[in-house]
LUMFIDREN-685604 format. One record per residue (C-alpha): residue number from 1; x, z, y; residue in three letters. Coordinates in Angstrom, 3 decimals, decimal comma. Example, Ala and Ser with C-alpha at 12.3 -4.5 7.8 and 13.67 -1.06 7.14 Angstrom:
<pts>
+-----+----------+----------+----------+-----+
!   n !        x !        z !        y ! res !
+-----+----------+----------+----------+-----+
!   1 !   12,300 !    7,800 !   -4,500 ! ALA !
!   2 !   13,670 !    7,140 !   -1,060 ! SER !
+-----+----------+----------+----------+-----+
</pts>
This chain:
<pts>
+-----+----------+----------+----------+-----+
!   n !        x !        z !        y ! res !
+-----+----------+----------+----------+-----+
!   1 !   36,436 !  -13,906 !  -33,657 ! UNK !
!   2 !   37,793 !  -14,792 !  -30,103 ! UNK !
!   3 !   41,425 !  -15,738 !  -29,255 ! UNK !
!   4 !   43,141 !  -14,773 !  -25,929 ! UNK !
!   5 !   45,114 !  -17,482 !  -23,843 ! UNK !
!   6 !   46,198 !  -16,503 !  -20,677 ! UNK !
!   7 !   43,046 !  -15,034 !  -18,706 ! UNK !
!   8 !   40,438 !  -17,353 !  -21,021 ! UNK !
!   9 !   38,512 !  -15,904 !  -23,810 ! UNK !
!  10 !   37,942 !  -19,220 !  -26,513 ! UNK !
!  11 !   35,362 !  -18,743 !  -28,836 ! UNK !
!  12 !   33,109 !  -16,262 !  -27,128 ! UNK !
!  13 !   30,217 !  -16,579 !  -24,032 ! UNK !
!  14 !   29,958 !  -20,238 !  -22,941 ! UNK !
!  15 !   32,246 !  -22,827 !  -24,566 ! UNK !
!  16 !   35,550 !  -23,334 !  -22,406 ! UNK !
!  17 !   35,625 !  -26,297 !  -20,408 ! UNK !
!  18 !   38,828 !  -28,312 !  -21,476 ! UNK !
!  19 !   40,101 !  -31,560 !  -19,117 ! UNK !
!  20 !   42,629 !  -33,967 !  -20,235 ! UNK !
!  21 !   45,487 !  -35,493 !  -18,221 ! UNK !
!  22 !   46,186 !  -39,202 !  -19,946 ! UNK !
!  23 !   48,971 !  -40,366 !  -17,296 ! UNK !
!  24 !   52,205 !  -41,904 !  -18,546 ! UNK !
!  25 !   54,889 !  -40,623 !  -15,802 ! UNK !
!  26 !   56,466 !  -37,532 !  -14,545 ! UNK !
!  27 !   55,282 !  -37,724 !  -11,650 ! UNK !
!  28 !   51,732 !  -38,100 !  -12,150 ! UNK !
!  29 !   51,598 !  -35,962 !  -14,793 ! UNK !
!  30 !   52,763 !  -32,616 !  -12,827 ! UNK !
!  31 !   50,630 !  -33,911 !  -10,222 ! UNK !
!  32 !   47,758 !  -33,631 !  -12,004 ! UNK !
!  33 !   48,168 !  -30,092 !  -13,416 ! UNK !
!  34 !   48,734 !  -28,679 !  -10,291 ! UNK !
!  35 !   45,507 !  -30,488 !   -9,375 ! UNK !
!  36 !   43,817 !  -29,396 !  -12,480 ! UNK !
!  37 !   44,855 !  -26,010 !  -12,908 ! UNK !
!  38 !   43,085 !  -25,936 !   -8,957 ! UNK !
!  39 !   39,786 !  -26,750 !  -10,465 ! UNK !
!  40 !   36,908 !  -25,052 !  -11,974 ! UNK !
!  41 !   37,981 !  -25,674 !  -15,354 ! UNK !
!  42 !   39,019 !  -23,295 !  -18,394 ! UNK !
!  43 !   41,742 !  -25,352 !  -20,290 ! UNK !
!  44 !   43,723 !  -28,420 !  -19,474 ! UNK !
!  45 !   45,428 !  -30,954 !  -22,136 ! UNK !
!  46 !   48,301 !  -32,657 !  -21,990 ! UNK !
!  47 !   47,836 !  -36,165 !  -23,844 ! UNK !
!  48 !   51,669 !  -36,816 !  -24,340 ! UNK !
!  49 !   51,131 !  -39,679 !  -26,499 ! UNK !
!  50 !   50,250 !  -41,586 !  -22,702 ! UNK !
!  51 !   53,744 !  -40,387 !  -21,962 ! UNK !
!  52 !   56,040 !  -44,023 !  -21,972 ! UNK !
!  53 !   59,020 !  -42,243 !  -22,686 ! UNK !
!  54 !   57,885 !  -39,474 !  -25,351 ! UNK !
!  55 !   60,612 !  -40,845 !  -27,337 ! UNK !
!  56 !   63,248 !  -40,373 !  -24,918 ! UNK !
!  57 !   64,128 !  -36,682 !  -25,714 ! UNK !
!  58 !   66,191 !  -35,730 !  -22,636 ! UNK !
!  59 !   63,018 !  -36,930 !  -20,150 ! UNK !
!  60 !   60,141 !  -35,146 !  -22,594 ! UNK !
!  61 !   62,346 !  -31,765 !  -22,503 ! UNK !
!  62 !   63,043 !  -32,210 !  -18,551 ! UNK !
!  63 !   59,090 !  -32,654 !  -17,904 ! UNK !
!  64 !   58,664 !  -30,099 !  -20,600 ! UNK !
!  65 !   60,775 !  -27,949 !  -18,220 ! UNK !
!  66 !   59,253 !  -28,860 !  -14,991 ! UNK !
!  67 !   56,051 !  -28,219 !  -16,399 ! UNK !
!  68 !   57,602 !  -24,673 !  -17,224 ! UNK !
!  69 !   58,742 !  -24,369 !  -13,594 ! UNK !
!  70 !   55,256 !  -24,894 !  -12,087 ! UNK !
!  71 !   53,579 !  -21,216 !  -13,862 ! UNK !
!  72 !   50,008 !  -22,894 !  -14,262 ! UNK !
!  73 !   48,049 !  -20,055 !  -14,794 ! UNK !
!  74 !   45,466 !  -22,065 !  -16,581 ! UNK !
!  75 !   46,010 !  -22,526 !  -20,632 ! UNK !
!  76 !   47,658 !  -26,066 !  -21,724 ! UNK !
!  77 !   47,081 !  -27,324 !  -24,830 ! UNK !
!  78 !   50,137 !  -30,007 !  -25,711 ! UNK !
!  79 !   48,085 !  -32,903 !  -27,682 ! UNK !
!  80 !   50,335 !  -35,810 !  -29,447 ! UNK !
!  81 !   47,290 !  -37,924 !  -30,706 ! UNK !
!  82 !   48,297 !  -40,581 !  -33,412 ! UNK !
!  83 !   47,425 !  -44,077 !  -33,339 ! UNK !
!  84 !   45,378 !  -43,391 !  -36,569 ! UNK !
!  85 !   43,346 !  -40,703 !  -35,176 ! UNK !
!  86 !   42,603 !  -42,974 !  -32,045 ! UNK !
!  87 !   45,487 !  -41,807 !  -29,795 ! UNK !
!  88 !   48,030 !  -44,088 !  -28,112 ! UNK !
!  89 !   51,652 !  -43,763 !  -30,381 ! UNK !
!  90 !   52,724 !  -44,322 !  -33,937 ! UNK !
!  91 !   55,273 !  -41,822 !  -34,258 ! UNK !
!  92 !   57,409 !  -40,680 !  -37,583 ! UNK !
!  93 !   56,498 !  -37,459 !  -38,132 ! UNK !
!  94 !   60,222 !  -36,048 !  -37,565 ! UNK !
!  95 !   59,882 !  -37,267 !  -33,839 ! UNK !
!  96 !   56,228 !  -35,882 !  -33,976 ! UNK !
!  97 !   58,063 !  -31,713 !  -34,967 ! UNK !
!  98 !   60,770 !  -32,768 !  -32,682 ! UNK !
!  99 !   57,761 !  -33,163 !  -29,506 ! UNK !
! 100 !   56,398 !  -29,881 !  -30,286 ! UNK !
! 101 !   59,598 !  -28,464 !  -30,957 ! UNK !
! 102 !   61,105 !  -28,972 !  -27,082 ! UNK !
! 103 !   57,573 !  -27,899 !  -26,415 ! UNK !
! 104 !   58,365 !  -24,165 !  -27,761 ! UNK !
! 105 !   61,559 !  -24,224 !  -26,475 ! UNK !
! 106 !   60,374 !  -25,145 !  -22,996 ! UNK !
! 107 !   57,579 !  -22,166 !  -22,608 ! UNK !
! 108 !   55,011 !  -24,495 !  -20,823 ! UNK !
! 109 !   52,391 !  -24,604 !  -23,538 ! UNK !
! 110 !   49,951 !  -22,338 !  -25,296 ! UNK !
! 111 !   48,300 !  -24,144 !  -27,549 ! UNK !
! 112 !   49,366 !  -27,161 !  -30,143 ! UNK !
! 113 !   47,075 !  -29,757 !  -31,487 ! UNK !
! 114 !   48,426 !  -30,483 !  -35,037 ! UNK !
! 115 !   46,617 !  -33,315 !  -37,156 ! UNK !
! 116 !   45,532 !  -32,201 !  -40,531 ! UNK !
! 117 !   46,179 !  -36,042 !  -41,527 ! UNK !
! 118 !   49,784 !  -35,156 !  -41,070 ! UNK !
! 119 !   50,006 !  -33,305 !  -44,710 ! UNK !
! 120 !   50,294 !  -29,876 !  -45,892 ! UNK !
! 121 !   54,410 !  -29,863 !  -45,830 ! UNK !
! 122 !   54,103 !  -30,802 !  -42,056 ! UNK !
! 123 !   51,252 !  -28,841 !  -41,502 ! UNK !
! 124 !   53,190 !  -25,673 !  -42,576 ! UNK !
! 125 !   56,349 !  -26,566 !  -40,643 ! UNK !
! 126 !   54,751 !  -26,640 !  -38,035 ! UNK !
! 127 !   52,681 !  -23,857 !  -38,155 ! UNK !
! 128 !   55,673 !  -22,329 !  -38,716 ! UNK !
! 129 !   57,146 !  -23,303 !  -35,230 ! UNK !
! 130 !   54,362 !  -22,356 !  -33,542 ! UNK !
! 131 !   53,526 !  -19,167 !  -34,790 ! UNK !
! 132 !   57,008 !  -18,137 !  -34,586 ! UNK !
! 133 !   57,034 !  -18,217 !  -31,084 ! UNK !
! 134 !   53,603 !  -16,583 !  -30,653 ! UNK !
! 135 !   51,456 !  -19,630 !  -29,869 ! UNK !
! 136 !   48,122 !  -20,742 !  -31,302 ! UNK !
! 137 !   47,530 !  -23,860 !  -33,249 ! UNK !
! 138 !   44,981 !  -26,104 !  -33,272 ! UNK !
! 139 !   44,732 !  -28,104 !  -36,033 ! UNK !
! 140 !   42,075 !  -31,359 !  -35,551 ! UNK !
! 141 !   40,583 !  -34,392 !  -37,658 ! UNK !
! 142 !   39,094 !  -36,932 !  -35,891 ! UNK !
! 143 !   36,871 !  -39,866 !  -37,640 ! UNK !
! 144 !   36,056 !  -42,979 !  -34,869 ! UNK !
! 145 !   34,441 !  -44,812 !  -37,321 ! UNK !
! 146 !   31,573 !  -42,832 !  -38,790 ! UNK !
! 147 !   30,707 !  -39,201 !  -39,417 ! UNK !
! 148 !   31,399 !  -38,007 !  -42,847 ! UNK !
! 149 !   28,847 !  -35,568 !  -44,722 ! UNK !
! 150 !   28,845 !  -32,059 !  -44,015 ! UNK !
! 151 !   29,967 !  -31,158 !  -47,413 ! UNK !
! 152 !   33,071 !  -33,176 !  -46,525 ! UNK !
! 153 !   33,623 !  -32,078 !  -43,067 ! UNK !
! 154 !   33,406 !  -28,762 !  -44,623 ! UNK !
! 155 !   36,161 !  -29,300 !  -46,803 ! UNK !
! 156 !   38,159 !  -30,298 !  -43,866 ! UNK !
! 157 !   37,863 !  -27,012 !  -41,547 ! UNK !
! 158 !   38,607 !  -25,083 !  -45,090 ! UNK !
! 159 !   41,912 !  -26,893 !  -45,172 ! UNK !
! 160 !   42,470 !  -25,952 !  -41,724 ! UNK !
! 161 !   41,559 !  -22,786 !  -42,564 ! UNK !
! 162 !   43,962 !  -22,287 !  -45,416 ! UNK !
! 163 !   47,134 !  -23,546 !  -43,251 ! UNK !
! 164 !   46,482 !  -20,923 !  -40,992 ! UNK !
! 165 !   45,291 !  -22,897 !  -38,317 ! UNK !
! 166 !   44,147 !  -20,468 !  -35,257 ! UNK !
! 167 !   41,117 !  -23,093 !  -33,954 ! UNK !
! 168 !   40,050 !  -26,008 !  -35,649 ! UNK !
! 169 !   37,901 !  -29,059 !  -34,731 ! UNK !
! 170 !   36,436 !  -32,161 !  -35,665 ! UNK !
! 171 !   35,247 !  -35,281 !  -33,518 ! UNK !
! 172 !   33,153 !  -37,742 !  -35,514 ! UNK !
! 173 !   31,931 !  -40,930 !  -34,592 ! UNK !
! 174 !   27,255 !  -41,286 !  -34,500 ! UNK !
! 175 !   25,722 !  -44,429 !  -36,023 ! UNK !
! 176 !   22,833 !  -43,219 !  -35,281 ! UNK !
! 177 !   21,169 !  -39,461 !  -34,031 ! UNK !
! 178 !   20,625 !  -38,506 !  -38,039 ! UNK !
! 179 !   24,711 !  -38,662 !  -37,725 ! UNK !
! 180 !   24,274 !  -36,247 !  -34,504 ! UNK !
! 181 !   22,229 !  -33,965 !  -36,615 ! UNK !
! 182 !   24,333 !  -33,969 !  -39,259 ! UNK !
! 183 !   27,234 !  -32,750 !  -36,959 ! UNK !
! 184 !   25,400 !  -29,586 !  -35,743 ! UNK !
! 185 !   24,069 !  -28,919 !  -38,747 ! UNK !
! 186 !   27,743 !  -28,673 !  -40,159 ! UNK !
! 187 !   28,722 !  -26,825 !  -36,519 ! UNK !
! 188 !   26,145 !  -24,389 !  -37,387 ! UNK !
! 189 !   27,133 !  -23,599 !  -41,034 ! UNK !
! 190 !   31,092 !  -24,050 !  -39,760 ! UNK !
! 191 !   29,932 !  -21,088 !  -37,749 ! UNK !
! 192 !   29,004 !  -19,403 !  -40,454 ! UNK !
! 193 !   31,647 !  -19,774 !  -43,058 ! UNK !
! 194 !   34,466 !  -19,513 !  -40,539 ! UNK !
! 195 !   33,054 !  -16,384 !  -37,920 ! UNK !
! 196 !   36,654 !  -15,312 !  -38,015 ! UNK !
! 197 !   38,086 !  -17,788 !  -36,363 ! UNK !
! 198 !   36,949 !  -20,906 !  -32,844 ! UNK !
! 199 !   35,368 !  -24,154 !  -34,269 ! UNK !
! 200 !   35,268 !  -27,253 !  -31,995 ! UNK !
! 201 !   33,107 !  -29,947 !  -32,797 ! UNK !
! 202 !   32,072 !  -32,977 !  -31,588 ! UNK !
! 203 !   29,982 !  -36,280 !  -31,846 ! UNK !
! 204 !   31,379 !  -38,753 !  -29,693 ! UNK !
! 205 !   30,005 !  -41,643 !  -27,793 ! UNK !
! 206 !   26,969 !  -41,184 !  -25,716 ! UNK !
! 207 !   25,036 !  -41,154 !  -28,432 ! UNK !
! 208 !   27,209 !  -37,525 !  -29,151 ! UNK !
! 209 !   26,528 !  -36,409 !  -25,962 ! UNK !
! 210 !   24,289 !  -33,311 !  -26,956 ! UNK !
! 211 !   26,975 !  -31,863 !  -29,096 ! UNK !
! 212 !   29,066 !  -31,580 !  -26,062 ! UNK !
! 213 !   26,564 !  -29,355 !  -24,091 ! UNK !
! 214 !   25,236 !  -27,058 !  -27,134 ! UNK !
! 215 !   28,062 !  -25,496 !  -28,386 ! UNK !
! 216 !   27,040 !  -22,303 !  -27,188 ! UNK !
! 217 !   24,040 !  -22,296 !  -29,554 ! UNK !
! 218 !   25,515 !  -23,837 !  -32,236 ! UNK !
! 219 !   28,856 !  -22,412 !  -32,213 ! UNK !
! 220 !   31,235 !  -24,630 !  -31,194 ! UNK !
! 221 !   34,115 !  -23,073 !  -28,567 ! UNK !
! 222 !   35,684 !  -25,604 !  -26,496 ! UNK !
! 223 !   33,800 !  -29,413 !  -24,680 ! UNK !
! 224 !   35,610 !  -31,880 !  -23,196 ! UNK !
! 225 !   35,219 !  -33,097 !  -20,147 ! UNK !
! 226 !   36,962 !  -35,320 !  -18,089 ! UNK !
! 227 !   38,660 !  -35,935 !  -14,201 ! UNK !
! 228 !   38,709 !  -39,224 !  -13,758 ! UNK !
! 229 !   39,927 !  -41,490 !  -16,796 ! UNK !
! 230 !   38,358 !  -39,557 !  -20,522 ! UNK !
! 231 !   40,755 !  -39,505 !  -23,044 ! UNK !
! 232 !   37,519 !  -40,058 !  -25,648 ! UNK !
! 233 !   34,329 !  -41,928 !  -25,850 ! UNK !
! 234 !   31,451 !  -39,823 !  -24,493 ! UNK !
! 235 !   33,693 !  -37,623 !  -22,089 ! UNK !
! 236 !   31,754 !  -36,653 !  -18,820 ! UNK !
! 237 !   33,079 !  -35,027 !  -15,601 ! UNK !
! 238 !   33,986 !  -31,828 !  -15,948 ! UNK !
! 239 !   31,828 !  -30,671 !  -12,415 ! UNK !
! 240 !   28,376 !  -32,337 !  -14,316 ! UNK !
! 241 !   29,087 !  -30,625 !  -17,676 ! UNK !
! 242 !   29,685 !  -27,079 !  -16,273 ! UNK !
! 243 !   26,503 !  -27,417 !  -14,020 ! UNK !
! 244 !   24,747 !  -28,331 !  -17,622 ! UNK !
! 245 !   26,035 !  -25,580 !  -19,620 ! UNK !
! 246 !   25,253 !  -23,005 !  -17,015 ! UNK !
! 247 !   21,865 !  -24,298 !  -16,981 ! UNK !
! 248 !   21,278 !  -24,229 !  -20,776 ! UNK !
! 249 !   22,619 !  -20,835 !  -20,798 ! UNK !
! 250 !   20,578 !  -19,283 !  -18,318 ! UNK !
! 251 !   17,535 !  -21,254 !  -19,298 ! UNK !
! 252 !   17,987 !  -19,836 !  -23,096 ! UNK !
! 253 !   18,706 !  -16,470 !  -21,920 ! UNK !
! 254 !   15,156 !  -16,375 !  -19,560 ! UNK !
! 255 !   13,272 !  -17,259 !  -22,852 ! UNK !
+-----+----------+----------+----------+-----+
</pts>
């Protein structure tokens, strides 16, 4: 099943094409999503945990607002990666509601990246939030230091599943290609189990690289790419991967 944001379908045709903005100041932060949103890209990110002053609540809710202000017609997903899933803040988890919470209030964001590593009480708070005002989570595990067996991975998305998250994904971390394998194989069964709902997965490095461009066959709804700086090993720019994806598509369609 497909979910609506804005005037982008996620989870059906080719998988959305989703660009982060890592910059740590107002300014260039609303600079780049009027930039973005200008491009020939599907989604655009917010990495707040890049923000210096996401702890100063009176700044995050005025950008919050400004971002409001500017009506960026494409979807934002707000993103506050942890230091333990290989983002750039240790934050309590009170702070962590309070982000999303000016977030809601503010009407700039569609989507909200939630960490299953958070816990189930959290998880359902803010779930909670989210839902309440009509938004989608997206709930995420990432692993930088290996990729974990599909059984396990498995387990993961049925977490996800059972706190109602509305997408879920996993980025994992290749040793070696049988890791890469391993991913899609679990994409493809994710696919599967979970038809009801988008799956985004991911084997990073450029190792990964494949899983970014396949999701279409294998099932997975939304690639990263980047504009300049990546927010994650094995990011490329966003022009090169939609020129790939087109091609795969219309090469597996000829067949």
């Amino acid at each position: 099943m497909s979910i609506n944001v804005k005037n982008i379908t996620i989870g059906e045709g080719l998988p959305k094409v989703c660009v982060p903005i890592v910059e740590d100041n107002d300014e260039a932060i609303l600079d780049k999503l009027k930039e973005f949103d200008q491009l020939d890209v599907d989604i655009i990110e917010l990495r707040i945990d890049f923000y210096k002053n996401i702890l100063q609540f009176d700044a995050l809710k005025n950008l919050f607002l400004n971002i409001a202000a500017l009506q960026i017609k494409k979807p934002i997903i707000l993103t506050i990666r942890t230091a333990a899933e290989g983002g750039e803040i240790e934050i309590d988890p009170k702070d962590y509601f309070h982000v999303y919470e000016l977030g809601i209030e503010s009407k700039a964001f569609d989507i909200y990246d939630v960490e299953l590593a958070l816990g189930t009480n959290m998880a359902i708070e803010l779930r909670t939030l989210i839902h309440d005002a009509n938004k989608y989570m997206l709930m995420s595990a990432h692993h930088f230091d290996r990729t974990p067996e599909v059984d396990s991975l498995m387990q993961k998305f049925k977490s996800m599943d059972s706190l109602e998250a509305d997408i879920m994904k996993i980025a994992v971390m290749p040793e070696d290609y049988h890791d890469v394998l391993n991913l899609l194989t679990f994409t493809l069964e994710a696919k599967h189990e979970y038809s009801d709902k988008p799956i985004v997965t991911m084997s990073m490095s450029p190792l990964g690289l494949t899983t970014r461009l396949v999701g279409e066959q294998f099932g997975s709804a939304i690639t990263f790419g980047c504009v300049g700086k990546a927010s994650a090993p094995g990011q490329i720019n966003y022009q090169e991967l939609n020129q790939i994806l087109q091609l795969i598509h219309k090469n597996v369609q000829e067949a």
